[in-house]
NUSE-500699 format. One record per residue (C-alpha): residue in one letter; residue number from 1; x, y, z. Coordinates in steps of 0.05 Angstrom, whole numbers. Example, Ala and Ser with C-alpha at 12.3 -4.5 7.8 and 13.67 -1.06 7.14 Angstrom:
# NUSE-500699
[rec a 1 [246 -90 156]]
[rec s 2 [273 -21 143]]
***
This chain:
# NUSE-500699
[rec x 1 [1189 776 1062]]
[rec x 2 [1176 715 1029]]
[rec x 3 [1106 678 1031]]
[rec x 4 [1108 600 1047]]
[rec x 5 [1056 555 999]]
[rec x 6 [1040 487 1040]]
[rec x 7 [1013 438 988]]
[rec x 8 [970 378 1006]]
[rec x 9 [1000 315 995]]
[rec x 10 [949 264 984]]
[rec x 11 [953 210 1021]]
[rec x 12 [964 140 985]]
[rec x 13 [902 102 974]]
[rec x 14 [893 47 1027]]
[rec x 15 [890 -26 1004]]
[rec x 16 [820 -62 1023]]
[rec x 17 [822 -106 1074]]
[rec x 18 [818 -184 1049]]
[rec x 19 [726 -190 1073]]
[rec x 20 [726 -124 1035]]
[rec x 21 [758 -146 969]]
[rec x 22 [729 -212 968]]
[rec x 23 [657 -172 968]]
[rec x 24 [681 -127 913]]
[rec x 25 [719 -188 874]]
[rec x 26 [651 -229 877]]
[rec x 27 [603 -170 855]]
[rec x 28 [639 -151 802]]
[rec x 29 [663 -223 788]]
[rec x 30 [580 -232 786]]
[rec x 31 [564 -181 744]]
[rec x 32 [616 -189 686]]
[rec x 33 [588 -263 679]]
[rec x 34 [526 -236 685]]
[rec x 35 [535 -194 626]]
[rec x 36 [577 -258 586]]
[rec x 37 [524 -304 591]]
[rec x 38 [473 -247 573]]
[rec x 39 [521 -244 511]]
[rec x 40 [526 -316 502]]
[rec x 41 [450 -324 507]]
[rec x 42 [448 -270 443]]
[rec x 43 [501 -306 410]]
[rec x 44 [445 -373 411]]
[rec x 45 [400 -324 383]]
[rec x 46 [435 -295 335]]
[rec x 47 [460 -362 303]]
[rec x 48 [380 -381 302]]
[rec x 49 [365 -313 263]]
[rec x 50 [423 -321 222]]
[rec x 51 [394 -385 198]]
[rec x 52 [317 -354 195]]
[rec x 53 [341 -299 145]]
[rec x 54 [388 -356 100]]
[rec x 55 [320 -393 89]]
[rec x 56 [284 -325 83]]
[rec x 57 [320 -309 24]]
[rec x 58 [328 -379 -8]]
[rec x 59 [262 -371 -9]]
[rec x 60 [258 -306 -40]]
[rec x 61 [296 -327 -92]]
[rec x 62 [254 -378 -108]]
[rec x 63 [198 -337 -113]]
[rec x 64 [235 -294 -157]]
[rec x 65 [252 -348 -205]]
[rec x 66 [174 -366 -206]]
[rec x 67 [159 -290 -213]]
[rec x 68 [204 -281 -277]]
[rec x 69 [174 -338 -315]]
[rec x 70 [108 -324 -308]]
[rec x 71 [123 -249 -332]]
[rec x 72 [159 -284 -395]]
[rec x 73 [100 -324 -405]]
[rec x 74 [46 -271 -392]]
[rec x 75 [90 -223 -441]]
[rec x 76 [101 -281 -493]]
[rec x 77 [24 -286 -498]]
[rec x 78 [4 -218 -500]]
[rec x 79 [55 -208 -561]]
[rec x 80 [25 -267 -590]]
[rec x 81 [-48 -247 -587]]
[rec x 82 [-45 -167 -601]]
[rec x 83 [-21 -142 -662]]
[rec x 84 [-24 -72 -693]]
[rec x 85 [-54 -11 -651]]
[rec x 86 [-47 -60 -581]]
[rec x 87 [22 -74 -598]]
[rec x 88 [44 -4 -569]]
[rec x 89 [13 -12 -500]]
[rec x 90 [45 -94 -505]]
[rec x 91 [107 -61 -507]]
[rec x 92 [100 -34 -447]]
[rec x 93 [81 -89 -415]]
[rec x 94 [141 -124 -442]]
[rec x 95 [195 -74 -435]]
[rec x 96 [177 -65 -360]]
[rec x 97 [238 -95 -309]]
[rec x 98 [193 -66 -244]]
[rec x 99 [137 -125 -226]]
[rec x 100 [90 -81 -198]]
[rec x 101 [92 -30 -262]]
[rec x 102 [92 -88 -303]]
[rec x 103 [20 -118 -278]]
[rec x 104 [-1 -49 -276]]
[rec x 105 [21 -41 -349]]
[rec x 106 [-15 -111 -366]]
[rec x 107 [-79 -85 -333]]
[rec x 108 [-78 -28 -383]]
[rec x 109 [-86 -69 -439]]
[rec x 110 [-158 -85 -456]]
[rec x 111 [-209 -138 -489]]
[rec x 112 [-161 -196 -463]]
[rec x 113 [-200 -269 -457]]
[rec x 114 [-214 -317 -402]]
[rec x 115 [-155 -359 -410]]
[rec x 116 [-112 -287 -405]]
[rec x 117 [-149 -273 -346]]
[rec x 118 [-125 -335 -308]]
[rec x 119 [-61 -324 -323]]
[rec x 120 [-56 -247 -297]]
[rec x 121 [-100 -271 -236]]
[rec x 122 [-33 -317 -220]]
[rec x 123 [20 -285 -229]]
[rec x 124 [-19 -223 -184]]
[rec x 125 [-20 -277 -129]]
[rec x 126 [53 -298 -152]]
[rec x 127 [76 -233 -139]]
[rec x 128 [29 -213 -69]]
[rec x 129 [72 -285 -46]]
[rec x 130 [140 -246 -69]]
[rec x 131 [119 -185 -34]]
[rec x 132 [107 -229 33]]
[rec x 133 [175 -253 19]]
[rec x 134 [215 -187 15]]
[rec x 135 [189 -164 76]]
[rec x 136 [196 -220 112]]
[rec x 137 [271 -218 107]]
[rec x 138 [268 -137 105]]
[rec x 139 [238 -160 190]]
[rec x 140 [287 -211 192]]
[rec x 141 [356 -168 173]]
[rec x 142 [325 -113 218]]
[rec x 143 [327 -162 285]]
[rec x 144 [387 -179 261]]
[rec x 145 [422 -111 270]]
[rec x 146 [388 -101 332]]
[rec x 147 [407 -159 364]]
[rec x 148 [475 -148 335]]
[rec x 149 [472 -80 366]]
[rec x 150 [452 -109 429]]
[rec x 151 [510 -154 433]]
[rec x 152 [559 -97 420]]
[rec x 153 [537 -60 480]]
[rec x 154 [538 -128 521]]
[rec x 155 [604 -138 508]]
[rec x 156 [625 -69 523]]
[rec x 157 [588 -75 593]]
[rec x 158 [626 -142 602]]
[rec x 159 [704 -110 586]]
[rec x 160 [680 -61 636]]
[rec x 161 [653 -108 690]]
[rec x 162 [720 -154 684]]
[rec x 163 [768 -102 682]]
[rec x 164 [731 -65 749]]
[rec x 165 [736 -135 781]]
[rec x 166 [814 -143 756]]
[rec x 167 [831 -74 794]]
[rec x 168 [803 -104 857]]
[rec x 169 [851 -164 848]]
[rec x 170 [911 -117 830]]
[rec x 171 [908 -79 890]]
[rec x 172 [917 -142 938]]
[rec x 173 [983 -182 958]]
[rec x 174 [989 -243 918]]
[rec x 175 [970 -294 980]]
[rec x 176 [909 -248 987]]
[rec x 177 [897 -257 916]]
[rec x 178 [908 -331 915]]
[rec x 179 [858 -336 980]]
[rec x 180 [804 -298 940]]
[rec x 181 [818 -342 868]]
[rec x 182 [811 -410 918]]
[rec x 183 [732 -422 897]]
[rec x 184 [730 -446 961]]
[rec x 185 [759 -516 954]]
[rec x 186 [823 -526 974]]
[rec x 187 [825 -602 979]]
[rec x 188 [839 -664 930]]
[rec x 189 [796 -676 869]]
[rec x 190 [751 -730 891]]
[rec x 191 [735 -786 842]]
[rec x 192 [671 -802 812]]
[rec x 193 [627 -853 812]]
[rec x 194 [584 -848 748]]
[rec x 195 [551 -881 687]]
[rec x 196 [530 -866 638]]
[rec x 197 [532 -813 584]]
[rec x 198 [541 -775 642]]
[rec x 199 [599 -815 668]]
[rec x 200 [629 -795 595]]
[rec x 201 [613 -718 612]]
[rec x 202 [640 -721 675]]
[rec x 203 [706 -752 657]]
[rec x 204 [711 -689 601]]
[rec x 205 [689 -634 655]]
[rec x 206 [741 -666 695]]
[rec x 207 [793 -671 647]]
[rec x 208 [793 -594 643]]
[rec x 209 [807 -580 712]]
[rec x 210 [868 -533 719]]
[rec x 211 [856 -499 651]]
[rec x 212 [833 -420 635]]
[rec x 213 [773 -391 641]]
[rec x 214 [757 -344 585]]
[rec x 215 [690 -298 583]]
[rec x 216 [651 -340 518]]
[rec x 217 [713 -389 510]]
[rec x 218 [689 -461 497]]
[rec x 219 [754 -495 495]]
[rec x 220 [793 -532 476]]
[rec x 221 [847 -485 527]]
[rec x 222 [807 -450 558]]
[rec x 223 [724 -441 576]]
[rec x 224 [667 -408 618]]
[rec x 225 [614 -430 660]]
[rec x 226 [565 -454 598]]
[rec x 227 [620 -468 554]]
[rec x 228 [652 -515 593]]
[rec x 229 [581 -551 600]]
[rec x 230 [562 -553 535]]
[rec x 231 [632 -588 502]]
[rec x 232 [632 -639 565]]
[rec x 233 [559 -662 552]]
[rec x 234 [572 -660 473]]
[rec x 235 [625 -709 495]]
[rec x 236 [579 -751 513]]
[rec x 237 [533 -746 454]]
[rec x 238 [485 -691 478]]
[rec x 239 [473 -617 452]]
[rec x 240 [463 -564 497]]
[rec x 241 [475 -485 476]]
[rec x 242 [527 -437 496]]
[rec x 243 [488 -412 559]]
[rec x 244 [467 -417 620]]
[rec x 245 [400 -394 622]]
[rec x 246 [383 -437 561]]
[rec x 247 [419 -503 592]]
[rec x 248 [365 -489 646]]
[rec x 249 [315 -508 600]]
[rec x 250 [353 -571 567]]
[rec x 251 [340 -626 614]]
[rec x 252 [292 -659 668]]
[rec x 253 [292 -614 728]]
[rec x 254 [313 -652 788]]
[rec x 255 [315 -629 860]]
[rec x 256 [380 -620 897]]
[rec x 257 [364 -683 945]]
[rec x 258 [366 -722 887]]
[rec x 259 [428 -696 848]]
[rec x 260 [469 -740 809]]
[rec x 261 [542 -735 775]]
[rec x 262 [531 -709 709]]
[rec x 263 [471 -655 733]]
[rec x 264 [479 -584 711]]
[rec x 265 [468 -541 773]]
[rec x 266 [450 -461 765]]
[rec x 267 [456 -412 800]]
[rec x 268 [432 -338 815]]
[rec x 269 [367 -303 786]]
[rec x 270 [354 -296 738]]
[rec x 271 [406 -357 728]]
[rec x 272 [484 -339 710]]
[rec x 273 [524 -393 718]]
[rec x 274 [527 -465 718]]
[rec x 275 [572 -517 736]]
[rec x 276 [562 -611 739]]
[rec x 277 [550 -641 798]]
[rec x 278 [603 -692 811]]
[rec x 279 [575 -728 878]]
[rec x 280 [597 -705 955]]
[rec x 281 [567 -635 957]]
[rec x 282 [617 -612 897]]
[rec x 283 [615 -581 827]]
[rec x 284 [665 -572 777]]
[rec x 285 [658 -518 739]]
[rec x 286 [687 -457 692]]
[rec x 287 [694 -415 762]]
[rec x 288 [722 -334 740]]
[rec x 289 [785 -313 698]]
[rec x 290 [829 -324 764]]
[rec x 291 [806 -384 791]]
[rec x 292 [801 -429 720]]
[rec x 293 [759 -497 709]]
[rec x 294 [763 -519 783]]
[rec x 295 [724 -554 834]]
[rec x 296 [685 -527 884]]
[rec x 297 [628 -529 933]]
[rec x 298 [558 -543 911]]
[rec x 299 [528 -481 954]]
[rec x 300 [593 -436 950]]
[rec x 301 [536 -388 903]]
[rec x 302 [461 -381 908]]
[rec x 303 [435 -443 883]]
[rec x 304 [374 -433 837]]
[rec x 305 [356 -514 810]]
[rec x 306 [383 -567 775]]
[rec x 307 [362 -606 713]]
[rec x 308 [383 -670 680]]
[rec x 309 [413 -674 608]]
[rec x 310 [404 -731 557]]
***
């Protein structure tokens, strides 16, 4: 008699329904720019230390330079001044490449005079200053690799944050997907009335409607939220860094009831996106990888503040 196996067929995962995705689309939508302007706020960082620890060690090096002549010249007058039994323990003091070993060497030698003194006296505060310096950039290069370190697992947390909110997107029907990538404005681009340097950011910021958005991208194809802020109000003459959270602190705060085109507005907390002000209750701004540089409503996220460039 035979024996009949039934096997469980499971049953094909159901699609979300539209309320459903756009929840899931917006979190993790939220949370991958979350985690790019965290990285873009390191990258600002990172370019600052990068700078720090070039001036660290051009200044080591000088020091260095300073350090080496004053050995010649402390070694050139011990040779000069001992002679015979001495000459043995000058040698020393010559011969030695190590700084440290070679004051300790020069210390050994005895029954040197006042003007001797002096000299040993600076080049022991000559090389206490070189000391400072080597471990300054020794700190330095160490925040360095952490923050570099930092930035690696950032970016690791964004690729996973994008890709989780792409798999939300590629389980809908394309006019679901197209309702969800709207932003929320679906009517004409409204003109603005501005002067200004901020009439010169605006027209930029506008002029990049329709194009990519791109996690860090700061044009000229393609852009996110604080990229797309920073080259439109360098446009106009005015530097701002890659990132939201530091754009925040880059201008005069003003409150909403007295927005102007040409204001950066932020939004979430701690702040994680940012987008101008163009007059009529709207923003243009970088908006996510499906939606682009586009315009949309001034409250269609949690508005946090605004401030004023220039």
């Amino acid at each position: 008699m035979g024996i009949g196996l039934s096997v469980a067929v499971p049953a094909a995962t159901a699609k979300p329904d539209l309320e459903t995705a756009k929840k899931q689309f917006a979190k993790y939508e939220h949370l991958a720019e979350q985690a790019s302007e965290r990285y873009n706020d390191a990258q600002v960082k990172l370019q600052t230390t990068q700078t720090k620890l070039t001036a660290l060690n051009a200044d080591l090096a000088r020091q260095e330079k300073v350090v080496a002549a004053m050995r010649q010249q402390v070694a050139t007058m011990v040779v000069d001044q001992y002679q015979g039994d001495a000459l043995s323990t000058t040698s020393q003091v010559v011969l030695s490449s190590n700084p440290d070993a070679f004051l300790d060497n020069l210390n050994a030698v005895s029954a040197y005079n006042s003007q001797r003194g002096q000299v040993m006296k600076e080049f022991s505060n000559e090389l206490d200053r070189l000391n400072l310096r080597k471990a300054a950039v020794q700190d330095e290069a160490k925040r360095l690799q952490t923050l570099q370190d930092t930035m690696a697992a950032q970016k690791k947390d964004l690729d996973e944050k994008a890709a989780k909110a792409k798999s939300v997107l590629d389980d809908l029907e394309a006019k679901a997907r197209a309702q969800i990538l709207s932003g929320g404005w679906t009517g004409d681009v409204p003109n603005v009335d501005a002067s200004g340097r901020a009439a010169a950011a605006v027209r930029f910021a506008m002029a990049q409607v329709g194009k990519a958005y791109v996690y860090g991208a700061a044009g000229p194809n393609a852009y996110d939220c604080s990229g797309l802020t920073m080259r439109a109000w360098g446009a106009a003459g005015v530097g701002l860094p890659h990132s939201s959270s530091a754009q925040q602190g880059s201008g005069t705060r003003v409150s909403e009831s007295e927005l102007q085109p040409g204001d950066l507005v932020f939004y979430y907390s701690p702040v994680s996106h940012v987008g101008m002000y163009i007059g009529n209750g709207l923003i243009v701004n970088a908006l996510n990888p499906g939606a682009g540089v586009r315009v949309s409503p001034l409250h269609s996220m949690p508005y946090s503040g605004a401030v004023r460039p220039g």
